[in-house]
C-alpha positions in Angstrom: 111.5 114.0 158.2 109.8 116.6 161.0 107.0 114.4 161.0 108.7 111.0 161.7 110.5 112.6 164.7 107.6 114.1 166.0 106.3 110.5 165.4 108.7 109.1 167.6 108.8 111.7 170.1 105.0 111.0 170.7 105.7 107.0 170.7 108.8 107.4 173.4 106.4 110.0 175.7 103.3 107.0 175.5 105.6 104.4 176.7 107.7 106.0 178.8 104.1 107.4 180.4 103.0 103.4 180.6 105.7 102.5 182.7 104.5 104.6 185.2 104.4 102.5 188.3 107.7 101.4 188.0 109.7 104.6 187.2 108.3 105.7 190.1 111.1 103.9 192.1 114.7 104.2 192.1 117.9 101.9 192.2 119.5 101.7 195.4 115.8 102.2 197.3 114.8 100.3 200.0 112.4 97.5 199.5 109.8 99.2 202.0 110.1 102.5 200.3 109.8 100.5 196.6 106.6 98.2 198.5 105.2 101.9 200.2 105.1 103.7 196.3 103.9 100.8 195.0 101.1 100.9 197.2 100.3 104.4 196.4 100.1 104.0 192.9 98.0 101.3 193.3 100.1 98.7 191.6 99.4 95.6 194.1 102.4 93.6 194.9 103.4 90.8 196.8 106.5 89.3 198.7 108.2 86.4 197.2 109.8 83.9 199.5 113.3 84.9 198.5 112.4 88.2 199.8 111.9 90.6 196.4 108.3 91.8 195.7 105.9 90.8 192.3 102.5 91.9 190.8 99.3 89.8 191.9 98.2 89.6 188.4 99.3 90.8 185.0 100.2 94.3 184.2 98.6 96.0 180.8 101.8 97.4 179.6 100.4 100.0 176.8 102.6 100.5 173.8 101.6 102.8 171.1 100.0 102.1 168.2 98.4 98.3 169.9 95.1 97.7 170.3 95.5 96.0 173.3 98.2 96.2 175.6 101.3 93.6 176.2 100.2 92.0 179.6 103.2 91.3 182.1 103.9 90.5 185.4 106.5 92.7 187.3 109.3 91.5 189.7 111.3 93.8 191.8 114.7 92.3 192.9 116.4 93.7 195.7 120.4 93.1 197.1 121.5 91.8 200.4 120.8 95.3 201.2 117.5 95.1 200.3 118.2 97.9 198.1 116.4 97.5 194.4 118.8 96.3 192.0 116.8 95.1 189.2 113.0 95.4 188.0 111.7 92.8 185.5 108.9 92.5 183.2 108.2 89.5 182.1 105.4 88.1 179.0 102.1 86.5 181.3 101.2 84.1 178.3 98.0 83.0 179.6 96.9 86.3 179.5 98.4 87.1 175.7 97.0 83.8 174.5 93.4 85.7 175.6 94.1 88.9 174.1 95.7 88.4 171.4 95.0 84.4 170.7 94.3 85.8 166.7 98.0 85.4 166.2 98.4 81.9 166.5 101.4 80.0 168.7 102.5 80.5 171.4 105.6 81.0 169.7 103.7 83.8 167.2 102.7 85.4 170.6 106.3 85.7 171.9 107.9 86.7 168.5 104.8 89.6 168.1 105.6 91.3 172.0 109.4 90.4 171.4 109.1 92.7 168.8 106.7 95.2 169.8 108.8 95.7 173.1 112.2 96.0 170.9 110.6 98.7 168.6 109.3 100.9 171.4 112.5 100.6 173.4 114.3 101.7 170.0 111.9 104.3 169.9 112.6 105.4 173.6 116.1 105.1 173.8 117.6 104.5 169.9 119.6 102.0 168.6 120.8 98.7 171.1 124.1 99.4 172.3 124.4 95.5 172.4 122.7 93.0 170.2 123.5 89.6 170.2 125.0 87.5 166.6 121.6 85.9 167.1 119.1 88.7 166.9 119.8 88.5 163.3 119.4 84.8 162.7 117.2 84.1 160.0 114.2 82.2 162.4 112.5 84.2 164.5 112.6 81.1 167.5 116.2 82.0 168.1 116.8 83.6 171.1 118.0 86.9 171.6 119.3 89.8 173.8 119.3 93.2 173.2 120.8 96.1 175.5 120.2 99.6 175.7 121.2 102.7 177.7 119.8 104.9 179.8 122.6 107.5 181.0 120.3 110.0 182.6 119.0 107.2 185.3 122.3 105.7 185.1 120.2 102.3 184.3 120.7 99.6 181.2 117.5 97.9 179.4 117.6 94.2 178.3 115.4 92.4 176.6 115.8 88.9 176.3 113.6 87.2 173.9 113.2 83.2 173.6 110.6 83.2 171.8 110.6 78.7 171.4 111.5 78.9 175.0 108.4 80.5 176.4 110.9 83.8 177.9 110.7 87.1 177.5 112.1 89.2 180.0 112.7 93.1 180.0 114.6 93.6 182.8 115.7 97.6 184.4 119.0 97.3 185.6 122.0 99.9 187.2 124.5 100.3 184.7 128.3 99.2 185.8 131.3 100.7 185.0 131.7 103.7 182.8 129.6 105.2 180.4 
């Protein structure tokens, strides 16, 4: 039992240590402060026209135990404010479909970082506090959401898995209401 907890201690600390570049901002900062760290953690970014900021070119998100990493592209979405409100990672399938083409379909490729990125969160932050009636269906092209808690940095995690609709987004966001 000591050893799978120190297991899963050692798989939270690698992918909480992968997401580096983007736990290095903070909800509620300003897009130039979000653009200036960015910068100086060499993660290049770019403005969108609807003002929020993305990578240039897929991300190697590393997840333990993977050969390769998940490759995604990051968007930061900022408020009216332009205050961050939301980051989002999102599956670059051209890039997957070179790394990991072994797998098969473009749906195999979805369903395999779907899952890889639901295990790792589980391993980071436990059980989904939200899982949708569909995360259970018996295909593994349905879609489905799953939601998790970060009380510490006050933020929820979703990951939102169409795996027949091309769409997998894993998306940082403030939590509302109470705890």
């Amino acid at each position: 039992m000591r050893i799978l907890a120190l297991l899963l201690a050692l798989a939270a600390a690698a992918a909480a240590s992968a997401q580096v570049p983007w736990s290095a901002v903070s909800m509620g900062e300003s897009r130039d402060g979000v653009h200036a760290k960015l910068d100086n953690l060499n993660l290049p970014v770019s403005s969108t026209p609807d003002n929020n900021l993305q990578t240039n070119s897929d991300f190697p998100l590393i997840l333990p135990g993977l050969l390769y990493p998940i490759p995604v592209m990051v968007t930061f979405r900022f408020d009216a404010n332009s205050r961050l409100a939301e980051t989002t990672l999102s599956l670059d399938l051209p890039a997957m479909r070179r790394d990991w083409a072994a797998l098969g379909s473009d749906e195999a490729l979805y369903t395999f970082a779907s899952d890889k990125l639901a295990f790792n969160l589980a391993g980071v932050y436990g059980p989904p506090v939200l899982s949708t009636p569909t995360c259970d269906a018996p295909t593994e092209a349905t879609a489905c959401t799953l939601e998790w808690r970060d009380p510490n940095l006050r933020q929820q995690i979703q990951l939102e898995r169409i795996p027949n609709g091309h769409h997998i987004h894993l998306s940082y966001l403030p939590i509302t209401g109470s705890l």
